[in-house]
C-alpha positions as CSV (number, residue, x, y, z in Angstrom):
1,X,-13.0,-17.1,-132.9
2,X,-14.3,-13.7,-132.3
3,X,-17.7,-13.2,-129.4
4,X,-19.8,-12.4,-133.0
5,X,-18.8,-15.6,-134.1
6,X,-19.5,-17.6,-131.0
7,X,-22.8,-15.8,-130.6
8,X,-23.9,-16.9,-134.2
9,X,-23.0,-20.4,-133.7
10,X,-24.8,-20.5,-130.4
11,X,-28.0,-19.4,-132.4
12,X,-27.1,-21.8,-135.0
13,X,-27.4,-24.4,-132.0
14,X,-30.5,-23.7,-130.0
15,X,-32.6,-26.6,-129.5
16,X,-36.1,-26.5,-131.8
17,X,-38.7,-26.5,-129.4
18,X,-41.4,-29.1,-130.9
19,X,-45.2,-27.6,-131.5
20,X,-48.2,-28.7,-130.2
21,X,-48.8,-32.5,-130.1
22,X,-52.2,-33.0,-132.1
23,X,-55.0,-34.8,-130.8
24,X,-55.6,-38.6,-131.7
25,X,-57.9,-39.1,-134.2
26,X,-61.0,-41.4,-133.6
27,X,-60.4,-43.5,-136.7
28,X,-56.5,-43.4,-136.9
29,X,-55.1,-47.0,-137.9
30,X,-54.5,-49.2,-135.1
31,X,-52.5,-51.7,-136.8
32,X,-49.5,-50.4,-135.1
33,X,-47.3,-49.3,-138.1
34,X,-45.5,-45.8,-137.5
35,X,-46.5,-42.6,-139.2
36,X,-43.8,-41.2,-142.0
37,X,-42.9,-38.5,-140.4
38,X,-44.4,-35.1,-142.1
39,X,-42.4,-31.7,-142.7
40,X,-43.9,-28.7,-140.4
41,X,-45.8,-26.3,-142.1
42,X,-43.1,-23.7,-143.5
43,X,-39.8,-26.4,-143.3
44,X,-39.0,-28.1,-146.3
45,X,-39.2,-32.6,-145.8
46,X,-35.5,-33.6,-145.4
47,X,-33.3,-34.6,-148.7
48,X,-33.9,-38.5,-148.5
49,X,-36.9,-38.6,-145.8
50,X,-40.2,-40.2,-146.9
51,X,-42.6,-38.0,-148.7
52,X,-45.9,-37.3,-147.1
53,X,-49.3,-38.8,-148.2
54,X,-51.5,-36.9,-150.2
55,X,-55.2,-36.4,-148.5
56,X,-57.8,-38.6,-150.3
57,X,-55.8,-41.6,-150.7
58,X,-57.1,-45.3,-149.8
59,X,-56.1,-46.6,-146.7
60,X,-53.3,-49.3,-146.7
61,X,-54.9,-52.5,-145.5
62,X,-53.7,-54.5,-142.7
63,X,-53.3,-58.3,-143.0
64,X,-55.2,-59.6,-140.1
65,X,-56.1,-63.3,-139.4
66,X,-59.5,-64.7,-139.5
67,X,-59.9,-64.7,-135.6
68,X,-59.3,-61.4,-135.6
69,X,-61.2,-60.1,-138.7
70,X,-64.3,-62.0,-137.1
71,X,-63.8,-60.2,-133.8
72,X,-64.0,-57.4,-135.4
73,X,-67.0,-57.9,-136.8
74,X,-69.3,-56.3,-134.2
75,X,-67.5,-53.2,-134.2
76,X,-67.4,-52.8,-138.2
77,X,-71.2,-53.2,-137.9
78,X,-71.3,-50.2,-135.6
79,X,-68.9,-48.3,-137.8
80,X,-66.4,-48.3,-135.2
81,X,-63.1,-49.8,-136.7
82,X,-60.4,-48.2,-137.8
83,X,-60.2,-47.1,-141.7
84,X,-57.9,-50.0,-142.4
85,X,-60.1,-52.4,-140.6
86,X,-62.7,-51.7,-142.7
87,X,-61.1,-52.0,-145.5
88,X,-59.9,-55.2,-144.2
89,X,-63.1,-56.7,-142.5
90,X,-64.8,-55.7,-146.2
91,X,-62.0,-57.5,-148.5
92,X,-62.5,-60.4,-145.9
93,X,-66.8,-60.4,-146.3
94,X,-66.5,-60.9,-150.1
95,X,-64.4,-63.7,-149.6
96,X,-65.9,-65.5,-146.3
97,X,-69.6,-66.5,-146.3
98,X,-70.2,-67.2,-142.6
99,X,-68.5,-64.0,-141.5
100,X,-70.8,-62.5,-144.1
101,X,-74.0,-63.6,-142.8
102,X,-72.9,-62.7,-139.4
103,X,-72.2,-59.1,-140.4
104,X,-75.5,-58.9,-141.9
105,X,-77.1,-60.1,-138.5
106,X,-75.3,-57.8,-136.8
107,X,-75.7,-55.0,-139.3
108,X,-79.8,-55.7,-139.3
109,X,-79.7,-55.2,-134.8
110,X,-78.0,-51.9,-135.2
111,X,-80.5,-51.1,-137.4
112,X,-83.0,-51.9,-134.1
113,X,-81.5,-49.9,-132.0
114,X,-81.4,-46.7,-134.1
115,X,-84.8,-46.7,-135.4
116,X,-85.6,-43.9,-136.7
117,X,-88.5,-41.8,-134.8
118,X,-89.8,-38.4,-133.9
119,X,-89.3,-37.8,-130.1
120,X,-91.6,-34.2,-130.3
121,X,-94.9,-34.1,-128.8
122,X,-97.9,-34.5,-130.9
123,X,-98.6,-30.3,-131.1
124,X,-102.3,-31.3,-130.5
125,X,-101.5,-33.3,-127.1
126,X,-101.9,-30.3,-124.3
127,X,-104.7,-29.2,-126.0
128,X,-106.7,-32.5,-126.0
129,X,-105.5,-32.8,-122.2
130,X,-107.0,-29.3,-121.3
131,X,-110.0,-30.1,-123.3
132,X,-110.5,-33.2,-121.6
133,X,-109.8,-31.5,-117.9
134,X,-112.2,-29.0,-118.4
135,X,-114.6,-31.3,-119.4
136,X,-114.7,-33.2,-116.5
137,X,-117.1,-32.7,-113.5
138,X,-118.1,-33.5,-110.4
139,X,-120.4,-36.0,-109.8
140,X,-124.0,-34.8,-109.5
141,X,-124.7,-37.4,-106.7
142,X,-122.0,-37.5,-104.8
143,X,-121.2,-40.1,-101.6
144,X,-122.4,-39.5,-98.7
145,X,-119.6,-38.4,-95.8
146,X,-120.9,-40.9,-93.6
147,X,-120.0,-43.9,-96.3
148,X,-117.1,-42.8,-97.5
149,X,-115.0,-45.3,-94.7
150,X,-117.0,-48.3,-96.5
151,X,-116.7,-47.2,-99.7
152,X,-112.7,-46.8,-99.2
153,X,-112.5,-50.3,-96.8
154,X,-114.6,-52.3,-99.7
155,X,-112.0,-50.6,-102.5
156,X,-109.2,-51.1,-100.5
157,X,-109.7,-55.4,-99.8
158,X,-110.8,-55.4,-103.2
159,X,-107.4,-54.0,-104.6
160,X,-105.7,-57.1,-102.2
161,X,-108.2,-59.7,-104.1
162,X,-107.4,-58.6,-107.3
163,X,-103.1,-59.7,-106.2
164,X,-103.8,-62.6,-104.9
165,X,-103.8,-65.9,-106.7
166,X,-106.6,-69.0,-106.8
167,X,-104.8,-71.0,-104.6
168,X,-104.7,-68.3,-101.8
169,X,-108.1,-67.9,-102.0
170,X,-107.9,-71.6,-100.2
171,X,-105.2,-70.1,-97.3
172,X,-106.4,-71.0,-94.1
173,X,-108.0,-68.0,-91.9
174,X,-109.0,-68.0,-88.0
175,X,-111.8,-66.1,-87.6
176,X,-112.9,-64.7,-83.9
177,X,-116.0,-62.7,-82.4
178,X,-117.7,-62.9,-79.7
179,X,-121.2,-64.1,-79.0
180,X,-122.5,-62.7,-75.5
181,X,-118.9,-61.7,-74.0
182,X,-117.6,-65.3,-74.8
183,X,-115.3,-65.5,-77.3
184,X,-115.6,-67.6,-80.3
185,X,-113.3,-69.2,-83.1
186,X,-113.7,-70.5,-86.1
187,X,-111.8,-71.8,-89.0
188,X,-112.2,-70.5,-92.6
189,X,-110.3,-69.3,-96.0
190,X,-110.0,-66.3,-97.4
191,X,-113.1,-67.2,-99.5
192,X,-114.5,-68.0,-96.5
193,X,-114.1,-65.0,-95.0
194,X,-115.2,-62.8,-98.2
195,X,-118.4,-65.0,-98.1
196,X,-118.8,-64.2,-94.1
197,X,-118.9,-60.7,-94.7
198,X,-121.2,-61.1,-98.6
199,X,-123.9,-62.4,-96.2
200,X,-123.6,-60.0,-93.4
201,X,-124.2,-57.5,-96.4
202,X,-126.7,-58.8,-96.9
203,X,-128.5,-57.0,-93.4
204,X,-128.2,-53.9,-94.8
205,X,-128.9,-54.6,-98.5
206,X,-132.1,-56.2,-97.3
207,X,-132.8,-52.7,-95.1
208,X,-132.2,-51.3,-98.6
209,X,-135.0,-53.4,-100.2
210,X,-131.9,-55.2,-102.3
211,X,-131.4,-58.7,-102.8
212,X,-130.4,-60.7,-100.1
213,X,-127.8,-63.3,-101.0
214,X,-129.2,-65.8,-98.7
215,X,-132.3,-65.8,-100.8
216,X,-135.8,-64.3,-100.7
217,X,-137.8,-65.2,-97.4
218,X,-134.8,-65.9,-95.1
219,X,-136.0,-65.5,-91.6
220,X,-134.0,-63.3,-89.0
221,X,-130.5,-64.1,-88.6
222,X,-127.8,-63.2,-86.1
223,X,-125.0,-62.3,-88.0
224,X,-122.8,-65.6,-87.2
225,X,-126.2,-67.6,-88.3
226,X,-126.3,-65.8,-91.6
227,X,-122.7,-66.6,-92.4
228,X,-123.2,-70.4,-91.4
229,X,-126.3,-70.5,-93.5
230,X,-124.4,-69.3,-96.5
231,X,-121.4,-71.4,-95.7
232,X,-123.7,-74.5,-95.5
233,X,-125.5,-73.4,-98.8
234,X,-122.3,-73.7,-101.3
235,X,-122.0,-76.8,-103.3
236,X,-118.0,-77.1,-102.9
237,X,-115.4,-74.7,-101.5
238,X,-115.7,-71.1,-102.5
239,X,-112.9,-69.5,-104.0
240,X,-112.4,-66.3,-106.3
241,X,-115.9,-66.7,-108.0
242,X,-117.0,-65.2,-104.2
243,X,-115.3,-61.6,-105.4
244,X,-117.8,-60.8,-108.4
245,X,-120.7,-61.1,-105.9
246,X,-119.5,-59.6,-103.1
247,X,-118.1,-56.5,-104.7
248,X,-120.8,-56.2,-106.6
249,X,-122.9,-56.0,-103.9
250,X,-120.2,-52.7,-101.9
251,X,-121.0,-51.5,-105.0
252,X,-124.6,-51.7,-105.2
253,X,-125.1,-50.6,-101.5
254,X,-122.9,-47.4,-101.9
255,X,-125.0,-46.3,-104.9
256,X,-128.4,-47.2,-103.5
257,X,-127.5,-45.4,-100.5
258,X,-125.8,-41.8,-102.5
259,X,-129.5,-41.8,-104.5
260,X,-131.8,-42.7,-101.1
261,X,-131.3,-38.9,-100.2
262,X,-130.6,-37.8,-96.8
263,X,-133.3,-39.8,-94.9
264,X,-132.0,-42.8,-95.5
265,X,-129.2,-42.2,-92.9
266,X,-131.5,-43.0,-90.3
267,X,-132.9,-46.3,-91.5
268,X,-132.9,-49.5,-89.3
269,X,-130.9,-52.1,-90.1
270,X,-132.0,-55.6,-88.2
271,X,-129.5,-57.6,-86.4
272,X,-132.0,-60.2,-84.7
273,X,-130.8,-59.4,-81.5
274,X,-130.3,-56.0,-81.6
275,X,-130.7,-52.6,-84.4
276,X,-128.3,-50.3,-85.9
277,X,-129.3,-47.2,-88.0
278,X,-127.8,-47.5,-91.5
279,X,-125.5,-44.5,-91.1
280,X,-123.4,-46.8,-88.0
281,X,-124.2,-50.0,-89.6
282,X,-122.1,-48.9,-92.6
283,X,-119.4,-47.7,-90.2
284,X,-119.7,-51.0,-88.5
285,X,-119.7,-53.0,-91.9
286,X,-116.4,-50.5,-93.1
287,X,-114.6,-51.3,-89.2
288,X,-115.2,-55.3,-90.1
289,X,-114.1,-55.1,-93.5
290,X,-111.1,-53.2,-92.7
291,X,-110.4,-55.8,-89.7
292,X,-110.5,-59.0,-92.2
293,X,-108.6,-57.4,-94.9
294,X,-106.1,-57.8,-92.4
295,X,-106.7,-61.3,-91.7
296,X,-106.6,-62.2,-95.4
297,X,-103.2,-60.1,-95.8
298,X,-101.6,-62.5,-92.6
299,X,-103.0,-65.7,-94.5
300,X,-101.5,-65.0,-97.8
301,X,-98.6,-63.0,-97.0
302,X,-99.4,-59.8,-98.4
């Protein structure tokens, strides 16, 4: 054997160097039958080999039990089987009425979750925001600096009475003061509490020619006096009907007092035994609010 004829046997020889691999295809069949093997582009099939499929044709269907075809019921309804499970989980519907009322569940849920909807903005939104911005303005009476404290104390107990339920309002609350520099205790609720500080209110509403929520013609009261005397008044235990008034009442003191005009800061505001001008009674009224919502917040848990 001449070196020419070695060297063309050797290229005869060489070892074909396989292409690419291609990439799995989402809905190949997963039955688990092997793929007839297909000639590369440009080599002709080998004499005997099986002949390639031609694009377009039908699927072969698996032969799947019942178990399994019902398993695969979820997934057909998403559209996630395989091409032969399809066909395989539809030849099964026409033939199995449970499974095909449980397909039609399913099918009617994925419907649910892929409504159809448009995610865009309405094109008319940021103008109706701006519009509505702009509109806006300040108000022409505004609050006074020197009650903002018992306009933000009264907001801020009235946000924890909004939380709390109807048997809290019943929670048992120690209350302590003191009375010429001895101190005193005294048990109450949380309705209790909110109806000891309605009636101390009251001081200042009555300053502010409001209604008193002891009544018309109650004499002079001490503080402690005025919330036994409403105590003593109630037919049965407060509870939350006490929040209506008494916020009511914040609410009608703030406003009186943001229309009285600057003059009305130095108003007197009785306290039997001693007087307050109405610019540090609210501070004092804002300092005792703010010193029971604490209370009520320990009772309840807050």
């Amino acid at each position: 054997m001449t070196a020419a004829d070695e060297g063309a046997e050797g290229v005869a020889r060489a070892p074909r160097i396989p292409g690419p691999r291609p990439s799995a295809d989402d809905h190949a069949d997963l039955t688990g039958r092997p793929e007839p093997d297909v000639a590369e582009e440009g080599e002709a099939a080998e004499p005997g080999g099986p002949a390639a499929e031609p694009e377009g044709e039908a699927p072969d269907v698996p032969v799947l039990s019942h178990g399994v075809l019902k398993s695969l019921l979820g997934a057909w309804a998403l559209s996630a089987c395989s091409a032969g499970e399809t066909a395989a989980v539809e030849a099964h519907l026409t033939e199995c009425g449970p499974c095909a009322d449980e397909a039609l569940r399913l099918r009617d849920a994925v419907a649910l979750l892929h409504r159809d909807r448009d995610l865009d903005l309405d094109p008319l939104l940021r103008s109706r925001v701006l519009e509505n911005c702009l509109g806006r303005r300040p108000a022409r009476i505004p609050i006074p600096d020197w009650v903002t404290p018992y306009d933000a104390e009264t907001a801020r107990l009235d946000a924890l009475l909004r939380d709390i339920g109807d048997a809290e309002w019943h929670a048992p609350v120690r209350l302590t003061w003191y009375e010429e520099e001895r101190q005193v205790r005294r048990k109450a609720t949380v309705a209790g509490v909110i109806g000891h500080l309605f009636a101390v209110d009251g001081l200042v509403a009555g300053a502010l020619g409001l209604d008193d929520p002891l009544g018309a013609g109650t004499p002079e009261l001490s503080p402690s006096e005025r919330t036994e005397a409403f105590w003593s008044g109630l037919e049965r235990p407060p509870g939350r009907a006490l929040r209506e008034p008494w916020r009511d009442q914040s609410h009608a003191l703030i406003r009186t007092v943001s229309f009285a005009g600057r003059g009305v800061a130095d108003l007197t505001v009785t306290y039997k035994d001693f007087a307050l001008p109405l610019r540090d009674s609210l501070l004092e009224r804002a300092f005792e609010c703010w010193l029971h919502a604490d209370d009520i917040a320990n009772a309840v848990a807050y």
